[in-house]
N, CA, C and O atoms as a DFTB+ gen file, in Angstrom:
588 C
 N C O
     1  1      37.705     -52.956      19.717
     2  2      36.253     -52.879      19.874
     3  2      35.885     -53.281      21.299
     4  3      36.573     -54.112      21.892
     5  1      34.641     -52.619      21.958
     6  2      34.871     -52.649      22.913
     7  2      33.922     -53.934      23.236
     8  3      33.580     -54.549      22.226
     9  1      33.526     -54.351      24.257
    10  2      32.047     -55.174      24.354
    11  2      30.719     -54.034      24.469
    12  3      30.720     -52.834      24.744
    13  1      29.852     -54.779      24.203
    14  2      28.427     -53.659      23.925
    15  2      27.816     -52.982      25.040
    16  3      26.897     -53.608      25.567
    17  1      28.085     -51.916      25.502
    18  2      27.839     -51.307      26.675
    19  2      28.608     -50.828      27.722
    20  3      28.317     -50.417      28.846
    21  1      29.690     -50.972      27.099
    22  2      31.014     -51.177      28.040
    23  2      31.822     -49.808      27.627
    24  3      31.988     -49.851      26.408
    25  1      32.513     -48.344      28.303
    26  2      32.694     -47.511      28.047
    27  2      34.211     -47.059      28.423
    28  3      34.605     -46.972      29.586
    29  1      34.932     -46.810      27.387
    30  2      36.615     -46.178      26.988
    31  2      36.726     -44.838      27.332
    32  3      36.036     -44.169      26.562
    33  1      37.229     -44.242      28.059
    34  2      36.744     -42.959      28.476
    35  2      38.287     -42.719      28.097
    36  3      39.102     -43.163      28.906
    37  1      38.742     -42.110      27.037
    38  2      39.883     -41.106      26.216
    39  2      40.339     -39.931      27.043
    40  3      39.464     -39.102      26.794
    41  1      41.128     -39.401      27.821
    42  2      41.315     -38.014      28.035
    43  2      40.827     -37.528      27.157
    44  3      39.740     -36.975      27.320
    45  1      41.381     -37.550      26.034
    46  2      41.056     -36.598      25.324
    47  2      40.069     -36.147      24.413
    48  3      40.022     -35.205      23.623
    49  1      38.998     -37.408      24.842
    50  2      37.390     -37.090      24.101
    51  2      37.307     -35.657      25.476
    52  3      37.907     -35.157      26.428
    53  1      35.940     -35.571      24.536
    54  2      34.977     -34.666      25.537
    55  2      33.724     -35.929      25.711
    56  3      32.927     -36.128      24.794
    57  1      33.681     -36.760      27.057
    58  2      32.791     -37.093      26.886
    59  2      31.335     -37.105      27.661
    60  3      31.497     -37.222      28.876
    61  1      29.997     -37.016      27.275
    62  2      28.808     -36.571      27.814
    63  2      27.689     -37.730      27.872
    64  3      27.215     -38.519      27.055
    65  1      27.530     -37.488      29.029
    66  2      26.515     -38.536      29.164
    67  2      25.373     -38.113      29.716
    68  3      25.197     -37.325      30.645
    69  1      24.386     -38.886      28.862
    70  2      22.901     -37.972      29.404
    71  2      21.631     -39.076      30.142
    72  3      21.802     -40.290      30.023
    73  1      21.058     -38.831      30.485
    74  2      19.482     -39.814      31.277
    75  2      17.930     -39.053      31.593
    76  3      17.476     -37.910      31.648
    77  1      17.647     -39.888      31.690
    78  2      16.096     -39.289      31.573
    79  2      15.586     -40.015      33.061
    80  3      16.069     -41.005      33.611
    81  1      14.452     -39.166      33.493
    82  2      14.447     -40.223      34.937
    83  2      12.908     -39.834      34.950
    84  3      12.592     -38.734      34.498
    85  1      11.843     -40.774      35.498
    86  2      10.387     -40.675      35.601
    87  2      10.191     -41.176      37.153
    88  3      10.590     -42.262      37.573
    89  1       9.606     -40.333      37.809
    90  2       8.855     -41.079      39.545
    91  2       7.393     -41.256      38.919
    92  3       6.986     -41.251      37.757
    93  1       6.806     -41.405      40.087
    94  2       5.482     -41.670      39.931
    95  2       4.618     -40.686      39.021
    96  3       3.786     -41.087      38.207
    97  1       4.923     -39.335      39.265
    98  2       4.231     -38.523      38.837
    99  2       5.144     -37.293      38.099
   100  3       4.509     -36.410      37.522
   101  1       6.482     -37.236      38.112
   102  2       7.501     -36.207      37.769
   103  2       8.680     -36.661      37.364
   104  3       9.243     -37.567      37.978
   105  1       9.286     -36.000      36.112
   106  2      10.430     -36.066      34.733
   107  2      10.967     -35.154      34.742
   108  3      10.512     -34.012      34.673
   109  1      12.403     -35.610      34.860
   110  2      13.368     -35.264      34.383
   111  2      14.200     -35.507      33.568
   112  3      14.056     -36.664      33.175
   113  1      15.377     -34.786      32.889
   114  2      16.425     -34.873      32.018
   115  2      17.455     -34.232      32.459
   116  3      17.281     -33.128      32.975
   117  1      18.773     -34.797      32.350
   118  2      20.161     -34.573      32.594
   119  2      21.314     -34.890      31.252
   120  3      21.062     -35.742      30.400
   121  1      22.297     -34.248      31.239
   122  2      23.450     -34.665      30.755
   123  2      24.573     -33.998      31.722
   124  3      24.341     -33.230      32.656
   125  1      25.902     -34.486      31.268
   126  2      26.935     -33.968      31.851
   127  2      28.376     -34.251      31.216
   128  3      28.591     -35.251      30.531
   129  1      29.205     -33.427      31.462
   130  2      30.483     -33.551      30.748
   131  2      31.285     -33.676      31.256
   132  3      31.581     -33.038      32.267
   133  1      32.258     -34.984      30.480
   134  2      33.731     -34.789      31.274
   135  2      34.828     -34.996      30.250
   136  3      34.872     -35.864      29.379
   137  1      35.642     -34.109      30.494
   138  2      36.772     -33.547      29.682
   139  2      38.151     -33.405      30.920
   140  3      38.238     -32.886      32.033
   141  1      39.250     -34.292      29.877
   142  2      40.491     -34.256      31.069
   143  2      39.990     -34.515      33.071
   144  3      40.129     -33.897      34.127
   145  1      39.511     -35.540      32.688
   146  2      39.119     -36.016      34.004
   147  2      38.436     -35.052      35.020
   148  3      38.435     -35.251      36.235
   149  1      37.792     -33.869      34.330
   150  2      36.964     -32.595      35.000
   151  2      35.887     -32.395      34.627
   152  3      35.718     -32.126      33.438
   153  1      34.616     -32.471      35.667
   154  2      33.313     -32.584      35.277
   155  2      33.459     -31.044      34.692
   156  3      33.496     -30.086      35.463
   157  1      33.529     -30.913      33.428
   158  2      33.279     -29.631      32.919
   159  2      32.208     -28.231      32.681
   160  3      32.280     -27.002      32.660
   161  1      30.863     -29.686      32.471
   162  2      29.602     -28.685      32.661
   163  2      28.587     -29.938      32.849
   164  3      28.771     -31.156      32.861
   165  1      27.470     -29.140      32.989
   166  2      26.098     -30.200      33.342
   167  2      24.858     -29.644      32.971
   168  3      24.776     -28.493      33.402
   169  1      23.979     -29.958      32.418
   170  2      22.582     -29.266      32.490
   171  2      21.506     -30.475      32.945
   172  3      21.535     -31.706      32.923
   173  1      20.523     -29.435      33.376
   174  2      19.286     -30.579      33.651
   175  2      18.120     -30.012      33.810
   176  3      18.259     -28.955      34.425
   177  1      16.832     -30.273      33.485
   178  2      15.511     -29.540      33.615
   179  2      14.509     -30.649      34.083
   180  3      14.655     -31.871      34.115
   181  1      13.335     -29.776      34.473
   182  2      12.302     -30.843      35.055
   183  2      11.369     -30.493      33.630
   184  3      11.184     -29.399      33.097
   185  1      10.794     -32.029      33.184
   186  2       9.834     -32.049      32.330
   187  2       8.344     -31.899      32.915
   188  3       8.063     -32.109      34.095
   189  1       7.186     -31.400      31.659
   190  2       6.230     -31.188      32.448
   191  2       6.219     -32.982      32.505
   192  3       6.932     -33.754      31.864
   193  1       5.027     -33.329      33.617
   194  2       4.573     -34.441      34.241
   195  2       3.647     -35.786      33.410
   196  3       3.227     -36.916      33.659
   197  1       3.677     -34.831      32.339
   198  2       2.936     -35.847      31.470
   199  2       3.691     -36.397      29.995
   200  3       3.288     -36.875      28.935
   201  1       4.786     -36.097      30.485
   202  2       6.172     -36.927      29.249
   203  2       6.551     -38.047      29.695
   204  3       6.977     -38.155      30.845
   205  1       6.466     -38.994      28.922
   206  2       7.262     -40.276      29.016
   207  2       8.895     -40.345      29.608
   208  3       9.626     -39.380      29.386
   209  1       9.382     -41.460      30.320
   210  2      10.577     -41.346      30.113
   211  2      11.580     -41.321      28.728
   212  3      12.615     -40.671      28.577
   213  1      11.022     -42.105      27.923
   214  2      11.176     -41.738      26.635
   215  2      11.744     -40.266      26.398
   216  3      12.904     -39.911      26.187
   217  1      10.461     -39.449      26.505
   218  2      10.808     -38.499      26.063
   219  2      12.002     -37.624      26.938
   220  3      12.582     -36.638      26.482
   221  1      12.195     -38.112      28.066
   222  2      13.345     -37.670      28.923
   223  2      14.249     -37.956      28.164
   224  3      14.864     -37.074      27.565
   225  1      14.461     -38.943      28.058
   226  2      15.664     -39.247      27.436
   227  2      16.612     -38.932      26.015
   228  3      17.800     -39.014      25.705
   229  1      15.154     -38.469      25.274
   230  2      15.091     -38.163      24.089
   231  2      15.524     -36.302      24.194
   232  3      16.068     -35.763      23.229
   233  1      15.291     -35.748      25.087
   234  2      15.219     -34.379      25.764
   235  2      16.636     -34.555      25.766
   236  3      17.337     -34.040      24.895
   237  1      17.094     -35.247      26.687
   238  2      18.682     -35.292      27.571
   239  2      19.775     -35.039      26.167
   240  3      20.621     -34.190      25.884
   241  1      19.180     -36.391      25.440
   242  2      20.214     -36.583      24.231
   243  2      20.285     -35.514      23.198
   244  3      21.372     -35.396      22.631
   245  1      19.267     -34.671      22.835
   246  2      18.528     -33.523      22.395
   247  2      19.824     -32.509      22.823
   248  3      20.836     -32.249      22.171
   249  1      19.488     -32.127      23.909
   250  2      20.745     -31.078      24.712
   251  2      21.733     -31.545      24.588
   252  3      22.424     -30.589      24.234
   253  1      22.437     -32.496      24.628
   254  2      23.975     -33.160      24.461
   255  2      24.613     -32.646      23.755
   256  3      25.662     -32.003      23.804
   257  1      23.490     -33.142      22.571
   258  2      23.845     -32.798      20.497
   259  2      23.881     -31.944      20.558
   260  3      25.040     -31.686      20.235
   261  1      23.183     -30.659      20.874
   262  2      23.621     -29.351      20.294
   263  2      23.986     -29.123      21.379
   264  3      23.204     -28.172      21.390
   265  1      24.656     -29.050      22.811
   266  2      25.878     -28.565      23.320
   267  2      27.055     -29.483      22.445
   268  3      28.019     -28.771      22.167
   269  1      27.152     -30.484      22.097
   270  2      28.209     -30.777      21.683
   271  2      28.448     -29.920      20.114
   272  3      29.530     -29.384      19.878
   273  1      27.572     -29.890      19.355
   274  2      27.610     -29.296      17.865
   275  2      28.324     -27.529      18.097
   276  3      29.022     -26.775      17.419
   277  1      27.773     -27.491      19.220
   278  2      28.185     -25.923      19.445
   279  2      29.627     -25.901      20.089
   280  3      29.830     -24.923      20.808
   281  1      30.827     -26.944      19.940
   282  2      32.199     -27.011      20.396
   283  2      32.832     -26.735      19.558
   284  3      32.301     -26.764      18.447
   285  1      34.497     -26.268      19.677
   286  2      34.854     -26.323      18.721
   287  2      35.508     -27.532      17.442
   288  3      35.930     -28.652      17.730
   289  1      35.453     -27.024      16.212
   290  2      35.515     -28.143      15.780
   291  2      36.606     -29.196      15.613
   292  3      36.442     -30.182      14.895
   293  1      37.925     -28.916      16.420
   294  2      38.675     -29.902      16.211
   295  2      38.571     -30.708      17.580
   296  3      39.576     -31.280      18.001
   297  1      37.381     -30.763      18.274
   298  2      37.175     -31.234      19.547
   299  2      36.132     -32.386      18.929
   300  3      35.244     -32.175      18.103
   301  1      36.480     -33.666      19.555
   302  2      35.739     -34.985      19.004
   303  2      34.769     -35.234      20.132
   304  3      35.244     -34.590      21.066
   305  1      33.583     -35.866      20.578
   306  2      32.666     -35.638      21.519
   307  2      31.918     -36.952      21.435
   308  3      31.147     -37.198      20.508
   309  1      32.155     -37.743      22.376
   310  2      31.328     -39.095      22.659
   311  2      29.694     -39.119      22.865
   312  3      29.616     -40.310      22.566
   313  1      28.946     -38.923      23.013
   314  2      27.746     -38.957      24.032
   315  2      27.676     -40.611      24.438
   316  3      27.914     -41.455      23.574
   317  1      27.384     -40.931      25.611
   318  2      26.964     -41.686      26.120
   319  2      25.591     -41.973      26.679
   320  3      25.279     -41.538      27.787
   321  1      24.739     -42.713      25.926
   322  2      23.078     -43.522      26.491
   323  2      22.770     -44.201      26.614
   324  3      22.613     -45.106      25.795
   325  1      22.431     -44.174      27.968
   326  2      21.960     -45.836      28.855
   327  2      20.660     -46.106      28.043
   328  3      20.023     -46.874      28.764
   329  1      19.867     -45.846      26.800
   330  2      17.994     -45.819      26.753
   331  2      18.506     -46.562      25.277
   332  3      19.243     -45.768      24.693
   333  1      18.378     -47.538      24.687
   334  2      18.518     -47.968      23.409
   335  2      17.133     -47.614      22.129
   336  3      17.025     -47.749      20.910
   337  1      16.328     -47.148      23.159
   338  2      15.480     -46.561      21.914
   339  2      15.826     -45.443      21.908
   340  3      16.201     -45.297      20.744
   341  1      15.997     -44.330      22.510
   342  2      16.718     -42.852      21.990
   343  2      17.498     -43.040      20.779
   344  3      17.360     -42.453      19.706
   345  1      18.440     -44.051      21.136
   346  2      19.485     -44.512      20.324
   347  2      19.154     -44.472      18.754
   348  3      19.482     -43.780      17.790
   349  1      18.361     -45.544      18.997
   350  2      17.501     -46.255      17.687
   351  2      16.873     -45.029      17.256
   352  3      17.617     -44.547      16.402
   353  1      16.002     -44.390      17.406
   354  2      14.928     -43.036      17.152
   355  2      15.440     -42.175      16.356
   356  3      14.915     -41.531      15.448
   357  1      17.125     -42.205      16.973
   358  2      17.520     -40.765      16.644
   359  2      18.363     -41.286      15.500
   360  3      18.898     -40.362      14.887
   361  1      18.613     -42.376      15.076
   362  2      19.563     -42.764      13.898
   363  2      18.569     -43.159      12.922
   364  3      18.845     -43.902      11.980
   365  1      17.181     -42.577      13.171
   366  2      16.632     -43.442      11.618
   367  2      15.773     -42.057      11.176
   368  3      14.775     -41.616      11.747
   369  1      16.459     -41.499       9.982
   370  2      15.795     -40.454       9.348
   371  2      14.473     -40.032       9.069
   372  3      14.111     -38.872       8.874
   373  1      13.452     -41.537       9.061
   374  2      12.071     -41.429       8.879
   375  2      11.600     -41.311      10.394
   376  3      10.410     -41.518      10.629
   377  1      12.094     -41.127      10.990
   378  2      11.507     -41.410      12.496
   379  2      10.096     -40.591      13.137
   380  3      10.259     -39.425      13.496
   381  1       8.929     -41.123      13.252
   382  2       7.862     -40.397      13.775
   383  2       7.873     -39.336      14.394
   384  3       7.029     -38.463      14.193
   385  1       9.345     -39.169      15.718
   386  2       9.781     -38.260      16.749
   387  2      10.306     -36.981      16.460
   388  3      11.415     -36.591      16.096
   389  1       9.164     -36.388      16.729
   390  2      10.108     -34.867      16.140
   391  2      11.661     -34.595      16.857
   392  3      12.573     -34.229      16.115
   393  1      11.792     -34.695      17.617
   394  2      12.899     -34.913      18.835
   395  2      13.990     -35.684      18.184
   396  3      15.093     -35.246      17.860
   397  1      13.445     -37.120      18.009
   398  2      14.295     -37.801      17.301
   399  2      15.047     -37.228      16.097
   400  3      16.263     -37.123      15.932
   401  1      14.084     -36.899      15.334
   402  2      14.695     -36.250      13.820
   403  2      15.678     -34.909      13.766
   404  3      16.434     -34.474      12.898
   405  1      15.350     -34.504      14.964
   406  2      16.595     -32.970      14.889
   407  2      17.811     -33.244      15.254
   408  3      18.850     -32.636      14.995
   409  1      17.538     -34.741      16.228
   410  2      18.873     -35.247      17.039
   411  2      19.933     -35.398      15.472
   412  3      21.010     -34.992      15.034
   413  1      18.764     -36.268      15.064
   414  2      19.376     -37.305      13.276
   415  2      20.164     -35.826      12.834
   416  3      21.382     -35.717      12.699
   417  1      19.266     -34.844      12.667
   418  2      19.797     -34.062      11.774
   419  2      20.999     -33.099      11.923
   420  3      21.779     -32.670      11.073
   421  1      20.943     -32.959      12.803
   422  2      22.826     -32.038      13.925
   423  2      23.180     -33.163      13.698
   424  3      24.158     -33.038      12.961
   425  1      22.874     -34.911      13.988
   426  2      23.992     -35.960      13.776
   427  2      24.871     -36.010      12.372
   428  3      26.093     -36.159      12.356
   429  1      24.338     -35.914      11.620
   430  2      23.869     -36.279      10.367
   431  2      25.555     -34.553       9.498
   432  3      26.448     -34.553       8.651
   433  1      25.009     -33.630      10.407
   434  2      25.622     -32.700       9.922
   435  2      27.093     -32.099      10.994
   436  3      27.647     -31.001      10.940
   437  1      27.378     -33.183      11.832
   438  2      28.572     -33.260      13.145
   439  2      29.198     -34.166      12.911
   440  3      29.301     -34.575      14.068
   441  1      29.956     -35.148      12.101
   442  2      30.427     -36.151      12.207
   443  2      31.414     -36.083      13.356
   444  3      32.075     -37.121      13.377
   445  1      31.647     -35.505      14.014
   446  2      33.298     -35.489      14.909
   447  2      32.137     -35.499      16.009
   448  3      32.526     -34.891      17.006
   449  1      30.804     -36.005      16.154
   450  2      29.971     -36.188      17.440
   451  2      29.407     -37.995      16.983
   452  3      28.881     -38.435      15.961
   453  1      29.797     -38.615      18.195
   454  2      29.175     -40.115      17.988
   455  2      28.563     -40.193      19.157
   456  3      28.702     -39.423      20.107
   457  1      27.790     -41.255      19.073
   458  2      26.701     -41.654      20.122
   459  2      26.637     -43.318      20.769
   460  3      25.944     -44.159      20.197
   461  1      27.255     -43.580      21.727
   462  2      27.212     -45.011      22.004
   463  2      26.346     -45.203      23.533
   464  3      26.391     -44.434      24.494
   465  1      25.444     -46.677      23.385
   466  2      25.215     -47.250      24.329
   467  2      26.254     -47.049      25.543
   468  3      27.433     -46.700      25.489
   469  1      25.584     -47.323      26.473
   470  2      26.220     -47.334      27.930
   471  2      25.209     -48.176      28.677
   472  3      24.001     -47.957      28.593
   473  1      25.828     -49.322      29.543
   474  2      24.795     -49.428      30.482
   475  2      24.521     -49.488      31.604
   476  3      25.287     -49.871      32.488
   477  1      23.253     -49.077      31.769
   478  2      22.689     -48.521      32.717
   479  2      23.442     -49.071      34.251
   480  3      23.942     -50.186      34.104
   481  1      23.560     -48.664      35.258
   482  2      23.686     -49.097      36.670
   483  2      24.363     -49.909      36.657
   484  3      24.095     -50.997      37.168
   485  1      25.670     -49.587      35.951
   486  2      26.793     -50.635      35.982
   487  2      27.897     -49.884      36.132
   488  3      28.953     -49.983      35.506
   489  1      27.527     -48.899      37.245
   490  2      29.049     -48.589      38.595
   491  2      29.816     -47.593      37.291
   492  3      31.011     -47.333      37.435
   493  1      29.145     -47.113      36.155
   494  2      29.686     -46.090      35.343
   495  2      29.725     -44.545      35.548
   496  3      28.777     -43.894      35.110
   497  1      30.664     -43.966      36.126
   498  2      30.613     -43.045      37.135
   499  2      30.042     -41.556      36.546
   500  3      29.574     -40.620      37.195
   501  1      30.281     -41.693      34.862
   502  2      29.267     -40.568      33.823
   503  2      28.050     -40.710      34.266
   504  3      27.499     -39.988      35.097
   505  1      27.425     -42.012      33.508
   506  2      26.076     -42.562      33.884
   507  2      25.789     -42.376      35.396
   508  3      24.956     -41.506      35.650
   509  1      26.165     -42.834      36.119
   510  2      25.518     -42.756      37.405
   511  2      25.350     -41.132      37.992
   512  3      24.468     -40.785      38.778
   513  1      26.171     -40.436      37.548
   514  2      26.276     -38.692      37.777
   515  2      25.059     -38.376      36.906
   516  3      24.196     -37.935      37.665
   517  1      24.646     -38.404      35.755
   518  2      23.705     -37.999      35.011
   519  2      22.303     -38.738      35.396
   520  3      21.197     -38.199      35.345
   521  1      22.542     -39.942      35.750
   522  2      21.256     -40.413      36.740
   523  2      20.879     -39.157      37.645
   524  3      19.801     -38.563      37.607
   525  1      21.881     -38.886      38.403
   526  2      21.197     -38.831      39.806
   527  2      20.847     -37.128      39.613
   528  3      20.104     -36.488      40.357
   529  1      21.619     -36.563      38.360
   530  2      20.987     -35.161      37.934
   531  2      19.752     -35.259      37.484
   532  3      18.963     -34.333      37.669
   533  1      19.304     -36.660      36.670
   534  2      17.903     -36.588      36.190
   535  2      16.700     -36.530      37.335
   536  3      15.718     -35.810      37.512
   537  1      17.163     -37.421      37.873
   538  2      16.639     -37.918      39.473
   539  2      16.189     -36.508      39.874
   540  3      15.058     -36.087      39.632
   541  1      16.966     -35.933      40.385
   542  2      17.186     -34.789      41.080
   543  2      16.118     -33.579      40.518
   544  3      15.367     -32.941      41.255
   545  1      16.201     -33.454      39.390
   546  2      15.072     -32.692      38.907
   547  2      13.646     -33.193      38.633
   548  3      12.863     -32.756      37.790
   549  1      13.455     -34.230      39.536
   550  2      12.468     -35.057      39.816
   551  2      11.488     -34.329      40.764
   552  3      10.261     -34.421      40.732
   553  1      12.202     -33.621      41.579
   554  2      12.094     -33.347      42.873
   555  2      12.130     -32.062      43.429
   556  3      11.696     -31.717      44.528
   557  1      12.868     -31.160      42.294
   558  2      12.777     -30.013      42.391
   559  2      12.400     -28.954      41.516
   560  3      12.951     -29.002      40.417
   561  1      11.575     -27.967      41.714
   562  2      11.419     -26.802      41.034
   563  2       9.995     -26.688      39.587
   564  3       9.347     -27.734      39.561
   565  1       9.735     -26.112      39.004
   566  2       8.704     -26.528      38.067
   567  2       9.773     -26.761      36.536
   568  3      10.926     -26.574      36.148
   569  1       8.617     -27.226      36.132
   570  2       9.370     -27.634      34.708
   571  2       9.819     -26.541      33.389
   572  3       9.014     -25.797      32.828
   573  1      10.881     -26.616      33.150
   574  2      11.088     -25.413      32.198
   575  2      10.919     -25.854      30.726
   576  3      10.951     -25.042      29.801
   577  1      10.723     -27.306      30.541
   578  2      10.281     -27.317      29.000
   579  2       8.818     -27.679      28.977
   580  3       8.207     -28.162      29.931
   581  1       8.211     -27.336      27.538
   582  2       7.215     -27.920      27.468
   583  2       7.012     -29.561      26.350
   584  3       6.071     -30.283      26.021
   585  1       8.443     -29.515      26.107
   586  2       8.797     -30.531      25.286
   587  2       7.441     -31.944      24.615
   588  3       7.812     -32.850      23.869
C-alpha cells in the first residue's frame, strides 16, 4: 500500500492522468497517457469561461473514463487526480453532478479502470504534464465544450 497521494507507476498499467486549470477569466481540461514509459496520447479542450475549476476537473476525469473504457479489455488503466472532490463526486451514485454520475456509471461498469488520488505539485511528472496541458488551453483557442 502505498502512502496517500503517492504514485506506483507499473510498466505495464496504462496510466492517465488528468487536471483542470482556471486563470482569472479562462478553463481548461487535460488528461494524458503513459504506457511503457511513452507518452502515448493526450487530449485537452478550453472550457467555456464560466465553469468552475471543478468542473474542469470533472471534464478531464470525464474524458479519461471513456478513453480508458474504450481500451482493450485485457488492458488495466490507472487514472490519476490531483482534485479530491472529482474523486468523491464521481464515486457516490446519488451525486447532484451530472458529470459526476456518468463518470460513476462507465466506473461502475469497467472494473479493470481505477481511480487514485495524486498530489498535486509534487514533482509527479504525469501530473505536472497534464497541468501544464490544462494550463495551456487556458490560453489558447475558443472553447469546444459547452459542458
Amino acid at each position: 500500500m502505498l502512502p496517500d497521494g503517492e504514485v506506483n507507476i507499473a510498466r505495464k498499467d496504462i496510466n492517465i492522468f488528468t487536471d483542470g486549470s482556471k486563470t482569472e477569466h479562462e478553463v481548461g481540461a487535460a488528461f494524458c497517457v503513459l504506457t511503457n514509459d511513452i507518452w502515448a496520447y493526450q487530449w485537452s479542450a478550453k472550457l467555456n469561461d464560466n465553469n468552475t475549476v471543478f468542473k474542469a476537473e470533472l471534464t478531464a476525469l470525464h474524458e479519461a473514463v471513456i478513453y480508458a473504457s474504450h481500451l482493450p479489455n485485457h488492458k488495466t488503466s490507472k487514472i490519476h487526480v490531483d482534485n479530491r472532490a472529482s474523486i468523491m463526486a464521481s464515486s457516490n451514485s446519488k451525486s447532484t453532478n451530472e458529470t459526476a454520475r456518468k463518470i460513476f456509471k462507465i466506473l461502475l461498469t469497467n472494473p479493470r479502470i481505477t481511480v487514485a488520488w495524486v498530489q498535486a505539485h509534487a514533482g509527479n511528472i504525469g501530473n505536472e504534464r497534464a497541468d501544464q496541458l490544462a494550463k495551456d488551453e487556458t490560453q489558447h483557442g475558443q472553447p469546444l465544450f459547452t459542458y
